[in-house]
Each structure stands twice: as structure tokens, then as C-alpha cells.
C-alpha positions in Angstrom: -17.7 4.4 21.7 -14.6 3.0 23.3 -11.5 3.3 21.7 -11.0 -0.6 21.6 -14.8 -0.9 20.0 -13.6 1.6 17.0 -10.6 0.1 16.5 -12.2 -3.5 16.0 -15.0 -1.4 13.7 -12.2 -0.1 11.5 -10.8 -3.3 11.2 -14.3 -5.0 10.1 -14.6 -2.2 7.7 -11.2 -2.6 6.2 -11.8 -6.9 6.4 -15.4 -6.0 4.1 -13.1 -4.4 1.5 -11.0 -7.2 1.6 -13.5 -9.8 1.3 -14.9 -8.2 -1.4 -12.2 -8.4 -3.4 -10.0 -11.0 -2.1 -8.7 -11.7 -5.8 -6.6 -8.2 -5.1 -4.6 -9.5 -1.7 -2.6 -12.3 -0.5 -1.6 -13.6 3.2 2.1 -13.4 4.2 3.5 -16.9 5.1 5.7 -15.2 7.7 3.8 -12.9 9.8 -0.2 -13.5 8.5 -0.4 -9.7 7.3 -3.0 -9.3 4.3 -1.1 -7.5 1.8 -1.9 -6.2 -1.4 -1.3 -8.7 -4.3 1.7 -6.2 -6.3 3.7 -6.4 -2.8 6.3 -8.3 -3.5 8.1 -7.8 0.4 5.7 -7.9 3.3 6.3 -4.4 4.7 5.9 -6.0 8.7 8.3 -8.6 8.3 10.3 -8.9 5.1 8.6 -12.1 3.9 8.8 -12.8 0.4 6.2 -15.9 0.8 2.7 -15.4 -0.2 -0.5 -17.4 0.3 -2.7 -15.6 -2.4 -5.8 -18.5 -2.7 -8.8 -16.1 -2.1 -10.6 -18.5 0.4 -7.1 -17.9 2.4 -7.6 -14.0 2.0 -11.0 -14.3 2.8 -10.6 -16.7 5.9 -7.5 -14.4 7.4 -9.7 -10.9 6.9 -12.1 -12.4 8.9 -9.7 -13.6 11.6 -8.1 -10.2 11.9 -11.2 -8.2 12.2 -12.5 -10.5 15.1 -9.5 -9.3 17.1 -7.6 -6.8 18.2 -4.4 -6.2 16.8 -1.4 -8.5 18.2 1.5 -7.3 15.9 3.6 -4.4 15.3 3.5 -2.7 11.8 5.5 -0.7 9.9 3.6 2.3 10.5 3.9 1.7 14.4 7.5 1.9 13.7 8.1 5.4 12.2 
């Protein structure tokens, strides 16, 4: 499998979870980042505004996994 092709799986694995559940995440206002719903910072861009309606969650996961990834992260950074 291609590198690109496993990267895209693990992200429609980790959109599933989300979807799942979308009651336990929210979308950051600043950077689009699903984020656990106790996060009070978004730890990719320092946002502090929160979209947390679950067809939002649920509509973004879905976005994400149908793409590669476009942004840097925190863990990128260290």
C-alpha cells in the first residue's frame, strides 16, 4: 500500500471514531482541527473558539478523512 493510501486509511479510521461519537468533539473556529470536547485551547493554533454542534463534528470528520492532510500540527512541530 502506498504511504499516501495509509495515511488517508488512518485518517478514515480515526474520522469513524469521531463520527461515532461526535457528542465527545468540537471543530476549532480558527484552524478546522477536531478536538476533543475538554480542550479548552486548540493545540494547532491557540484558538479558544469552538463549533461543538455534532452535525459540524460529523460534517468536518468526514471532510478531513477525504483528504490528505494540509496543516501543520503540534506533533509535527516537536
Amino acid at each position: 500500500m502506498p504511504p499516501e493510501d495509509s495515511h488517508l486509511s488512518e485518517r478514515s479510521e480515526k474520522a469513524a471514531k469521531i463520527i461515532a461519537h461526535p457528542g465527545n468533539f468540537k471543530v476549532c473556529e480558527g484552524c478546522d482541527s477536531i478536538v476533543a470536547k475538554r480542550v479548552a485551547i486548540c493545540p494547532n493554533c491557540s484558538g479558544y473558539r469552538f463549533d461543538d454542534e455534532s452535525a459540524r463534528v460529523v460534517e468536518q470528520a468526514t471532510l478531513l478523512a477525504s483528504r490528505a492532510q494540509t496543516t501543520v500540527t503540534h506533533e509535527d512541530l516537536q
